[in-house]
Backbone as CSV, one residue per row, in Angstrom:
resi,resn,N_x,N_y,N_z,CA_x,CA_y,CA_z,C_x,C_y,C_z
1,UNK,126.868,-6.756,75.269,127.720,-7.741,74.650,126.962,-8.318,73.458
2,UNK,127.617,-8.500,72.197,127.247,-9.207,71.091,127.652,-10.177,70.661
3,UNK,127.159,-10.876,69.791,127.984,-12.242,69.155,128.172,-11.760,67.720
4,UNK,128.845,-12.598,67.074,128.979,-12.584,65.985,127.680,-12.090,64.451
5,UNK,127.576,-11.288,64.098,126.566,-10.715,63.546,125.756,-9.763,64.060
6,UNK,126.566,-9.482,65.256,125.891,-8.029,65.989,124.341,-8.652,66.850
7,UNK,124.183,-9.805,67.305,123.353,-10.596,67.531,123.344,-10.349,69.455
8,UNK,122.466,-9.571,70.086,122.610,-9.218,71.539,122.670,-10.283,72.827
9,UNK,123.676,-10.583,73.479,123.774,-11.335,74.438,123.608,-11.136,75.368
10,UNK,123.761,-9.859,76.217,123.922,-9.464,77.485,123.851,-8.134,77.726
11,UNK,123.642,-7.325,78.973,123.788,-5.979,79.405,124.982,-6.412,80.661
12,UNK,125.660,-5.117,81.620,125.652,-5.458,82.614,125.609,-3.766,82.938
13,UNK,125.133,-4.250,84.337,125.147,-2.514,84.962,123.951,-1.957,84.791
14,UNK,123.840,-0.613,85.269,123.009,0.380,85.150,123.416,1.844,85.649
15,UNK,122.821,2.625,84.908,123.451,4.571,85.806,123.180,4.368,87.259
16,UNK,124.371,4.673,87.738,124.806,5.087,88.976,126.067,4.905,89.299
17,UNK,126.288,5.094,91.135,127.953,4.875,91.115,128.437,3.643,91.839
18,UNK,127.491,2.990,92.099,127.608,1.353,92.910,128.829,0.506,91.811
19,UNK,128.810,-0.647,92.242,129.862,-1.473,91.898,129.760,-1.656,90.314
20,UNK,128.062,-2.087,90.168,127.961,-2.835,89.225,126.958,-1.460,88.077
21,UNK,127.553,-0.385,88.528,126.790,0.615,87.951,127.576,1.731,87.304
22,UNK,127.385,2.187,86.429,128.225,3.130,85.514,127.462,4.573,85.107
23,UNK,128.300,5.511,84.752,128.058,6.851,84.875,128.842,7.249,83.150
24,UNK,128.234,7.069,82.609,128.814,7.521,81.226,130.153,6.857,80.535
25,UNK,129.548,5.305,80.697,131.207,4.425,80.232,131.030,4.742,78.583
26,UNK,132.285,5.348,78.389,133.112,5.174,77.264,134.244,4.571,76.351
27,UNK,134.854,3.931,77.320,135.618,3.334,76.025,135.690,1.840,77.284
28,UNK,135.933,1.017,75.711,135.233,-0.662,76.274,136.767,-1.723,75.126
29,UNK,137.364,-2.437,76.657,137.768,-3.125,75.680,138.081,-4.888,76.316
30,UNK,138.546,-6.226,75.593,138.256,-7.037,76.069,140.463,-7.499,76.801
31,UNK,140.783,-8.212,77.864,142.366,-8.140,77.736,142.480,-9.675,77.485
32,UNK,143.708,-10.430,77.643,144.162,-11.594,77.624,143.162,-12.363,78.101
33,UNK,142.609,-12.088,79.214,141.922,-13.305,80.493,140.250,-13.591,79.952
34,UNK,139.956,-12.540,79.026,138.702,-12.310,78.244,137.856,-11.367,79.417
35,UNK,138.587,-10.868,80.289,137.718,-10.015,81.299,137.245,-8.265,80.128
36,UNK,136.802,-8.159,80.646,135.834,-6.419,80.122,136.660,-5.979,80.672
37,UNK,136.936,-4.099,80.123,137.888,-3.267,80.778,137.170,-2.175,80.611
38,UNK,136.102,-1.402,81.367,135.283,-0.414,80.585,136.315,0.892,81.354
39,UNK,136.336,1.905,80.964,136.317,3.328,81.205,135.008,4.253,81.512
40,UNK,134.732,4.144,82.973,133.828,4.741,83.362,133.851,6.449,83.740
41,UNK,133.374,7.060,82.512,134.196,8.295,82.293,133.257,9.262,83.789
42,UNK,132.295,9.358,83.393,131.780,10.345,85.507,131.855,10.096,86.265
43,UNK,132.090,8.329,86.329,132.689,7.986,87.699,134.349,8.091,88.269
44,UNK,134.439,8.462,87.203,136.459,8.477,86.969,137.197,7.272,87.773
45,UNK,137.090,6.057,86.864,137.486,4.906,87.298,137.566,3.967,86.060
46,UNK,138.213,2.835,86.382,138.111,2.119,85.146,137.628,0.877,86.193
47,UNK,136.625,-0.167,85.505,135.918,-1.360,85.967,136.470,-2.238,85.103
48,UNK,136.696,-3.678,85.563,137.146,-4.536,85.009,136.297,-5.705,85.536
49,UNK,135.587,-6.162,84.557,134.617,-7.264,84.491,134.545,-8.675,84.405
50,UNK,134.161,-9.640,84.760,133.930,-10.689,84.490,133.123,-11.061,82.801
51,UNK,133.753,-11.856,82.285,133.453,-11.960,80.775,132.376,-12.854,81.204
52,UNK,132.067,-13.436,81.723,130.642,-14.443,81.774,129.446,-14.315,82.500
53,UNK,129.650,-13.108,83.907,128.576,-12.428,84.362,128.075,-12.168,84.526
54,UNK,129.469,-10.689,84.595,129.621,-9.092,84.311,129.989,-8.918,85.970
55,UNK,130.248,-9.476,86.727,130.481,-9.877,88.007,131.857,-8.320,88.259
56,UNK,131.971,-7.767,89.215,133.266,-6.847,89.339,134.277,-7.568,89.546
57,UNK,135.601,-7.626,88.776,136.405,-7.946,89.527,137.330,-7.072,89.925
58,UNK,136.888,-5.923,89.444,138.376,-4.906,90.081,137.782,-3.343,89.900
59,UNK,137.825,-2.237,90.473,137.684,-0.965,90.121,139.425,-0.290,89.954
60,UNK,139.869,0.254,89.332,140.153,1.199,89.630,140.174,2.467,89.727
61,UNK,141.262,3.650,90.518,141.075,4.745,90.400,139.801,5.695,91.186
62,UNK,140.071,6.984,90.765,138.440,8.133,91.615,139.494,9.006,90.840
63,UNK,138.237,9.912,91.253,138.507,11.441,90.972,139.983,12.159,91.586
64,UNK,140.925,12.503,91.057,142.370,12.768,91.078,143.424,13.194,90.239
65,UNK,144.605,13.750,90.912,145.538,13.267,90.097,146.488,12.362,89.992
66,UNK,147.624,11.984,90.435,148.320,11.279,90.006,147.791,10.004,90.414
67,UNK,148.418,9.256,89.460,147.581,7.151,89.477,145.522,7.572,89.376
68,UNK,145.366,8.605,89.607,143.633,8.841,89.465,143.364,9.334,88.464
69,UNK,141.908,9.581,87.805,141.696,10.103,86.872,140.555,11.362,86.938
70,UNK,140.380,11.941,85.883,139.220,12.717,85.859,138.851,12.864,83.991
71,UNK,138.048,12.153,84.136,136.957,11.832,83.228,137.614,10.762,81.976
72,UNK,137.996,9.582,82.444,138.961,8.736,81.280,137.490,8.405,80.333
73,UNK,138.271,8.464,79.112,137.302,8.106,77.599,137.788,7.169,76.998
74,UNK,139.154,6.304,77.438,138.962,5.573,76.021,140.145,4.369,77.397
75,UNK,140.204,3.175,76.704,141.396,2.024,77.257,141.555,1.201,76.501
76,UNK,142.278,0.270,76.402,143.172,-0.794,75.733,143.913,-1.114,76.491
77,UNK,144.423,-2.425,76.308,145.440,-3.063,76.584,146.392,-3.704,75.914
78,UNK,147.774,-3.639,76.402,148.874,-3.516,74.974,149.412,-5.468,75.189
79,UNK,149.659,-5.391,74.048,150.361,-6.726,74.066,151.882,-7.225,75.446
80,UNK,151.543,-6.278,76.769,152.228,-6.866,77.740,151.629,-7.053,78.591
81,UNK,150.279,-6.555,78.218,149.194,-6.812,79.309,148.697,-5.698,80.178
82,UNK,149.479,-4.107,79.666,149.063,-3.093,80.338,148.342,-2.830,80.367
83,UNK,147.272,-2.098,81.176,146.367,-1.155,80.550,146.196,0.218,80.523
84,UNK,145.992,0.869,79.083,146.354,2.395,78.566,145.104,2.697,79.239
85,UNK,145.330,4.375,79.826,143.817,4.483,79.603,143.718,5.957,79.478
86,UNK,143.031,6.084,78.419,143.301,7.979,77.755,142.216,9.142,79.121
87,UNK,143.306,9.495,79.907,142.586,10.448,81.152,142.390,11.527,80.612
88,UNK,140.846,11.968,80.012,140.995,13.134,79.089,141.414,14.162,79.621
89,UNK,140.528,14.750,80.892,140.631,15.989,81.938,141.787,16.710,82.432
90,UNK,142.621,14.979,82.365,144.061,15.365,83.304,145.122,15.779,82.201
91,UNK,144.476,15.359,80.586,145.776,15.645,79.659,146.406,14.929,79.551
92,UNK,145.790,13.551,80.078,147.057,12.765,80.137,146.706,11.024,79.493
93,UNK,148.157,10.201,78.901,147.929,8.900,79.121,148.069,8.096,80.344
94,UNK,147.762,7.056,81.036,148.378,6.914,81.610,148.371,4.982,81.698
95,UNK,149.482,3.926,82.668,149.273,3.059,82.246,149.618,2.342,83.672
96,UNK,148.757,1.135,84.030,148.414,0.077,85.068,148.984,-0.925,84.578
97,UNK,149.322,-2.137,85.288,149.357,-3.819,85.166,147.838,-3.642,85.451
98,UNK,147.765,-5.067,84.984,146.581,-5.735,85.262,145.734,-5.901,86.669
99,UNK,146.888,-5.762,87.749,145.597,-5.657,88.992,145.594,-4.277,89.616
100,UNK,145.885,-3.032,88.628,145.713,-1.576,88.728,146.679,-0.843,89.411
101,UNK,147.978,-1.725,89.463,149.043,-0.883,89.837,149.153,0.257,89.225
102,UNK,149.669,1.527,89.434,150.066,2.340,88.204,151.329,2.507,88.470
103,UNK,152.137,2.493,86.783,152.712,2.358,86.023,153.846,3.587,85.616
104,UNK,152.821,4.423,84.403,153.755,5.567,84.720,152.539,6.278,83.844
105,UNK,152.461,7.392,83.477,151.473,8.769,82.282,152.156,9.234,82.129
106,UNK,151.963,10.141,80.721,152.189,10.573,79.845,151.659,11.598,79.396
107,UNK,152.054,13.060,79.278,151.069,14.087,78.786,151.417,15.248,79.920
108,UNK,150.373,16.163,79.757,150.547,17.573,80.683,150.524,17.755,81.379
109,UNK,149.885,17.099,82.899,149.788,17.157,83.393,150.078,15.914,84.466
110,UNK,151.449,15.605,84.196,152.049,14.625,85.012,152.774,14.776,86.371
């Protein structure tokens, strides 16, 4: 985490597959509540963080297909509060509420 001027505030985590541990996170983004939304692409899950922490507050997903992933790279969240999250492996988009319901995907392998 940074501040303003690229100025370093924080880590959270470390490699592995525990709660508070990550396996090649790739795509990082912040939603409404100011919680973290990382895409933990080898663990095939998405983690959702505590903004003041880094505390877990939510995993979702494993290795799968449908509502699961295999190897997500990228997330966002849209101005209704969804969250996208690009499942590279599966070919697919796919999209959660906020406490990891899923939603519906999009792509080839639906």
């Amino acid at each position: 985490v940074v501040r303003d001027g690229a100025a370093f505030v924080r880590s959270f985590g470390r490699k592995g597959a525990g709660d508070r541990n990550f396996n090649d996170p790739r795509g990082v983004c912040v939603d409404g509540d100011n919680q973290i939304i990382v895409a933990d692409c080898c663990n095939h899950r998405i983690v959702v963080l505590a903004r003041t922490d880094g505390s877990v507050v939510r995993t979702c997903g494993s290795q799968g297909a449908h509502g699961q992933f295999d190897e997500p790279k990228g997330v966002c969240v849209n101005a209704a509060g969804l969250i996208i999250v690009a499942d590279s492996e599966n070919h697919r988009v796919q999209m959660f509420t906020c406490d990891g319901t899923f939603v519906r995907a999009f792509g080839s392998e639906v």
